[in-house]
N, C-alpha and C positions, 0 to 999 in steps of 0.2 A: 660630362654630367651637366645636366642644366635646373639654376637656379630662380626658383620663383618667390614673389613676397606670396605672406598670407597674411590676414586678418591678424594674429596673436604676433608676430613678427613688425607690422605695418610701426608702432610708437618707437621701439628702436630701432629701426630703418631711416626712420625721420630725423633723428640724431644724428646719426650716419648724416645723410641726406645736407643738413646743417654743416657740419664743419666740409664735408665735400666743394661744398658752393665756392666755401672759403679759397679750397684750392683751386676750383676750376678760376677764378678771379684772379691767382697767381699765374697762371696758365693764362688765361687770355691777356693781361699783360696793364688789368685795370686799377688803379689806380686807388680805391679800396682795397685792394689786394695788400698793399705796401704796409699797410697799417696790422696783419693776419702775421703768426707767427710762420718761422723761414720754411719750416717742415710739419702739416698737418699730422696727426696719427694717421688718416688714409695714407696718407703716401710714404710713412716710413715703415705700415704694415706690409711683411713680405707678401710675394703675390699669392703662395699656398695657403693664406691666413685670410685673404682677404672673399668677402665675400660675392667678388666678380673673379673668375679666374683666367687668367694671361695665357691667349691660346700660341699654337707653335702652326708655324706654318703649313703641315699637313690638315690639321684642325680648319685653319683660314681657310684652304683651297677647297674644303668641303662646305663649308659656308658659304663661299661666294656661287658655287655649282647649285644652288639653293637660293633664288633672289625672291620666290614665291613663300616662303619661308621665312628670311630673315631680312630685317632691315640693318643697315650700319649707319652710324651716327658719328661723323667726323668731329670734332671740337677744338679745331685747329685755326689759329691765324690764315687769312688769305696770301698774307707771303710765303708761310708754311707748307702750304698745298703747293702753290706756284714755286718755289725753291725747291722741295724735298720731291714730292709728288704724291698720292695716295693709292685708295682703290675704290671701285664704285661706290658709292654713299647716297642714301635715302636724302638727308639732311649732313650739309655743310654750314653747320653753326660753330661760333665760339661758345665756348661751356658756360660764358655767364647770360645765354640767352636761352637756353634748356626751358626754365618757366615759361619764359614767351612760348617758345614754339612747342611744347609738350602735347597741343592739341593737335600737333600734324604727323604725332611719331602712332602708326596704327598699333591696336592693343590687339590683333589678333596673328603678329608675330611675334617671333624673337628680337631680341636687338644686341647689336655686337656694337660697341664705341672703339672710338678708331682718335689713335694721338700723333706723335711721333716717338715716342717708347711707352710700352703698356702699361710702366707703374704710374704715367702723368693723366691713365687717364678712368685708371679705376673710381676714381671720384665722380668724372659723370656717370659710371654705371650704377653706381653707387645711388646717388640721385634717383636715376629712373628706378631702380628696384624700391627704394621709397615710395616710387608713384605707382606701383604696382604693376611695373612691367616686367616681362620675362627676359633678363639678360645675361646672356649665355657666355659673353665673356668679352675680354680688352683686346686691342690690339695696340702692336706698334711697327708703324708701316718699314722705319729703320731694320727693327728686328727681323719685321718678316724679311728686308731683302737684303740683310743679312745672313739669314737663311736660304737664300736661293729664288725670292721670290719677286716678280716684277711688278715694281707699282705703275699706275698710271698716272699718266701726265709725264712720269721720264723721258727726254726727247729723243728715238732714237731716228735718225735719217739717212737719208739714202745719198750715196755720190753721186755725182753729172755720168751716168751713161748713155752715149749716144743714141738717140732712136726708144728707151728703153724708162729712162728715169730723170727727171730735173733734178739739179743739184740740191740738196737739203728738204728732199719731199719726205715729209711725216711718215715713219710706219706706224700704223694707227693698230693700238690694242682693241680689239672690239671683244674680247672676255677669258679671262684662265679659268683656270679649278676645273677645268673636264678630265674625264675619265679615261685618259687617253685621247688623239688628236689623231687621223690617219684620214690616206685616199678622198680627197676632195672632188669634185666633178661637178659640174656649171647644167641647172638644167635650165629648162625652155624659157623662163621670165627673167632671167639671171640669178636665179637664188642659187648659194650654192649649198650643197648636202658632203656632209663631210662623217666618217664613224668617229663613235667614242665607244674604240672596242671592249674595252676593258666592262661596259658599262652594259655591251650588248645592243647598240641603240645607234642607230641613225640620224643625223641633228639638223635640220636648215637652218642658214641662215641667210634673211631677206636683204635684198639689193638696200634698204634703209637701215642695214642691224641687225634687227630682229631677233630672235630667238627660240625657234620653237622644234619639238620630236618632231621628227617625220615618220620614223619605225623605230617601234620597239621589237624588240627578241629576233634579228634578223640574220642568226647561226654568227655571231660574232663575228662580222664582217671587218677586214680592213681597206678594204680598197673596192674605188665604186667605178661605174659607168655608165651610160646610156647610151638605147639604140633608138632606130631611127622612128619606133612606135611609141618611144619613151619610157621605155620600161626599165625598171634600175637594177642594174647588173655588178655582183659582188664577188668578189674573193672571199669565203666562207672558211670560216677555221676552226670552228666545233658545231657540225663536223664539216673536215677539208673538202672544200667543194669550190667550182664556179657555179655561181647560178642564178635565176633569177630570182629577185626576191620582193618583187613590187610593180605591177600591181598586185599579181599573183605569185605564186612559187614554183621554180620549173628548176630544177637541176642538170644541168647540159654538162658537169664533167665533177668525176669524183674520184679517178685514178686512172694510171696508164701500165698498160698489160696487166690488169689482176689488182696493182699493187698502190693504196689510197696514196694520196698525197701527203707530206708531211703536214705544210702547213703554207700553204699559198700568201703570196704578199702582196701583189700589186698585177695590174690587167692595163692593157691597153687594147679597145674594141677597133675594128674601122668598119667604115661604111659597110662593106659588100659583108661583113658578119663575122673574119675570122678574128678570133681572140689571142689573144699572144699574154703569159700571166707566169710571173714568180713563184717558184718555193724554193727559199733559203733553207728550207731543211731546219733540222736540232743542230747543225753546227757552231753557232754562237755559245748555243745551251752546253755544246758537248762540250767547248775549248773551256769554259769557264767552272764546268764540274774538277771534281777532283779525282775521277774514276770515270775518263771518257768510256765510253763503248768502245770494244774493239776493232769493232765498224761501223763508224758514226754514217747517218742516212745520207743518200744523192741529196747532192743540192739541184736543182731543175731550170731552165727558162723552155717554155712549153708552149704548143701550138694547139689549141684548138680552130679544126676548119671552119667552113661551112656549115658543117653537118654535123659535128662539135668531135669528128675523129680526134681522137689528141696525140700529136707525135712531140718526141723528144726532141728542141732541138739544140740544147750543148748541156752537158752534165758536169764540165769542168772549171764555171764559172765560180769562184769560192764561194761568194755568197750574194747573187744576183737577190736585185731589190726591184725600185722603181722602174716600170716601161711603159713607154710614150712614143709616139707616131709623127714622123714629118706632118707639115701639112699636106705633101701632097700624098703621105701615105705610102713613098716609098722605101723610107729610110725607118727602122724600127732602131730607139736607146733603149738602152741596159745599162742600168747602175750595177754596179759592182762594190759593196760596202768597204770588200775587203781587199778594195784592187786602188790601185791612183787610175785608172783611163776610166772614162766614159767608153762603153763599148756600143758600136752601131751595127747593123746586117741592113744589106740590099733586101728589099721586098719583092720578090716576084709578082706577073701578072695573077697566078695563082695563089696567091698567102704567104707561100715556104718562102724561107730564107737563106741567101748563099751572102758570100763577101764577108763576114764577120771583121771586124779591125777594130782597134782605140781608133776614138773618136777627138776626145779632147783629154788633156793632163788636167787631174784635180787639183788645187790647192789644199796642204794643209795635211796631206799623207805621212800618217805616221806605226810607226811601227808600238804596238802597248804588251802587256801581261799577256791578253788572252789573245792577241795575234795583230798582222798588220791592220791598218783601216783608213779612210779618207771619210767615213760616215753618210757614204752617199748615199741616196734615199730616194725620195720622187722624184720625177721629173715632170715636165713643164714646156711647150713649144708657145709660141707666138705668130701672127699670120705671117712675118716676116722669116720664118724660120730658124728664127737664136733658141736656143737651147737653155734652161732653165734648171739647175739642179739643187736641191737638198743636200747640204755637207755639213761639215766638221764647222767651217767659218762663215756659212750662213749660207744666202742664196747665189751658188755661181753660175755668172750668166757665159752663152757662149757662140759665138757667132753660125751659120749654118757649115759654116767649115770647118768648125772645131777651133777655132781663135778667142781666149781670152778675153773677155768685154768690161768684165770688172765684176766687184761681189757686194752684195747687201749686206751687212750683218744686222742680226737680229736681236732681240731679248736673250733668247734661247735659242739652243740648236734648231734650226727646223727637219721634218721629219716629211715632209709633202706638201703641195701646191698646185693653184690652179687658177686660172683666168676667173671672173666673174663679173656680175654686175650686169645691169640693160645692155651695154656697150660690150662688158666682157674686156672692160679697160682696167678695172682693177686686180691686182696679184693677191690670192689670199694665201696665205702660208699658215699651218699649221706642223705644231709640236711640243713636246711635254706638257700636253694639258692647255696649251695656249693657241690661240686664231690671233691675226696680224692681216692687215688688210693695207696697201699699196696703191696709191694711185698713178698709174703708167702713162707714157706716150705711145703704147702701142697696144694691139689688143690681141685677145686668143681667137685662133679657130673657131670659126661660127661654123659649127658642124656636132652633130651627135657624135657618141663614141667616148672616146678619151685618152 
């Protein structure tokens, strides 16, 4: 629910407004402050009482998904931010400089005020709804990561792998609160395009940041790719399709003998055009029901040719995910969610595939409620050809022989990845709602596809 002053409201909001100051001065750590009783009425009012309300971390991650929209006003100490960490913010002021800078906070959004727990900072919203701004609610960055939620400026870093990563290099947050995170792919200027399926919506993000749609409503895609025209090619799941969906809309496969796909997850293109693409099926869905089917659906890893024929080729993989291509495109990976190997197939001069083997041993496989798992997910090559995968304990790197290199961990689990950047030296990782960006000593495949 969102709280605005009016007119008839504006003389006791001022009041409000008044003893807030008070606190925010005990808060910033001023020296006036000392002289203010221990505990204002704002801050001993619970937060259902008070007239800025303390959001909860689903709350948060929708507001930050909305920067066009809302501003956040942190009022926190500079060692605060630097020791604790936060989240993006309009304005980093201490709450007793609010008056000063009140003419830089814009009056045609919302504003959320940001503390280190939400009851310390309902007093600056407090303030601004005084000044007749629309503020939608407090936060506290503790709370939210508490809740599950990763602030910024938290340092997480990378170990010394060989060839791969300098010891202690920053994984840089570059934004959460998306609507889902999947299937990454690097196009022509380095930008990369990533879905937020849940969201229906296609996202760039530019070699500087950036932020902006690239497609809307594009059959809820999770996984992307490009060929060698540029056109962006997706694993489609309402309804299951490969296809293209950018510039134009072209559907090149939508089942095999008669019978649709469940629900596709992930493509790897190569040059000469054939596609190789996941569906995990409803097995995940079925194990966790309480009245599976008596025949829960194939799980699939599939070949589309040339000419977009599509043959089966293994049905027995429990729950194939992310596929990725050697560089030289002879060697095609299969994750296996619910397997510990990395699974690999020789690639014929024609597309098909023979030789199937584990490739490399996951870290981190474990057996749960609704079945085994190692959380494996995308994958990832490099020109050098290491192997790059999505798990349980973050990003596992692997040498081209299937040898252990070392792991990244991240904020959160990751769920896919992919080279980027002008250079195509940066690692961008994506998952639950979150992007993560990497600076490498080596770079991806300068090549279309994915």
């Amino acid at each position: 629910m969102f709280y605005k002053n009016t007119r008839g409201r504006k003389n006791s909001l001022r009041q409000v407004g008044k003893s807030a100051v008070a606190t925010i001065a005990l808060i910033a750590g001023g020296s006036a402050a000392l002289a203010q009783p221990a505990a204002s009425p704002v801050t001993r009012a619970a937060p259902e009482k008070s007239p800025v309300p303390v959001l909860n971390k689903a709350q948060i991650d929708a507001y930050l998904a909305t920067p066009d929209k809302v501003v956040f006003i942190d009022v926190r100490r500079p060692d605060e931010l630097a020791s604790i960490g936060g989240l993006p913010a309009y304005l980093n002021i201490q709450g007793s400089e609010l008056d000063r800078f009140v003419a830089y906070i814009p009056r045609d959004r919302q504003v959320v005020t940001i503390s280190n727990h939400a009851h310390r900072v309902i007093a600056a919203g407090s303030v601004l709804l005084g000044k007749g701004f629309t503020v939608v609610g407090a936060i506290g960055v503790q709370d939210y990561a508490a809740e599950g939620g990763v602030l910024y400026g938290q340092k997480f870093v990378t170990p010394a792998i060989a060839g791969v990563v300098a010891a202690n290099t920053r994984v840089e947050v570059i934004r959460e609160g998306f609507e889902g995170t999947e299937g990454p792919v690097v196009v022509a200027d380095g930008s990369i395009l990533f879905t937020e399926n849940r969201a229906d919506r296609i996202v760039r993000i530019a070699p500087d940041g950036g932020i902006s749609t690239f497609l809307e409503k594009a059959g809820s895609p999770n996984a992307l790719a490009v060929t060698s025209k540029g056109e962006i090619v997706a694993v489609q799941t309402a309804p299951s399709a490969v296809a293209i969906v950018s510039p134009s809309r072209t559907v090149l496969a939508s089942a095999f003998r008669g019978k649709p796909f469940v629900r596709p997850n992930d493509l790897a293109l190569a040059k000469a055009g054939d596609i190789y693409f996941s569906d995990p099926g409803a097995a995940q869905q079925a194990a966790q029901s309480a009245t599976p089917p008596a025949t829960p659906p194939k799980t699939g890893l599939y070949w589309a040719d040339r000419k977009h024929k599509v043959s089966l080729i293994a049905d027995d993989i429990l729950r194939p995910n992310g596929v990725a291509l050697s560089p030289d495109e002879k060697t095609l990976y299969v994750a296996n969610t619910a397997g510990e190997y990395l699974i690999a197939f020789t690639i014929r001069p024609d597309g098909s595939l023979i030789e199937r083997r584990d490739f490399a041993k996951l870290a981190g496989f474990k057996q749960t409620p609704t079945g085994p798992t190692s959380g494996a997910d995308g994958i990832a090559v490099d020109v050098a050809g290491r192997v790059y995968v999505a798990t349980l304990t973050g990003v596992q790197i692997f040498s081209p022989e299937g040898s252990s290199l070392g792991t990244i961990a991240l904020p959160k689990q990751p769920q896919n990845l992919a080279f980027g950047g002008v250079d195509r030296s940066r690692l961008y990782v994506v998952g639950r709602g979150s992007v993560y960006r990497i600076a490498t000593q080596t770079r991806g495949v300068d090549r279309p596809g994915k």
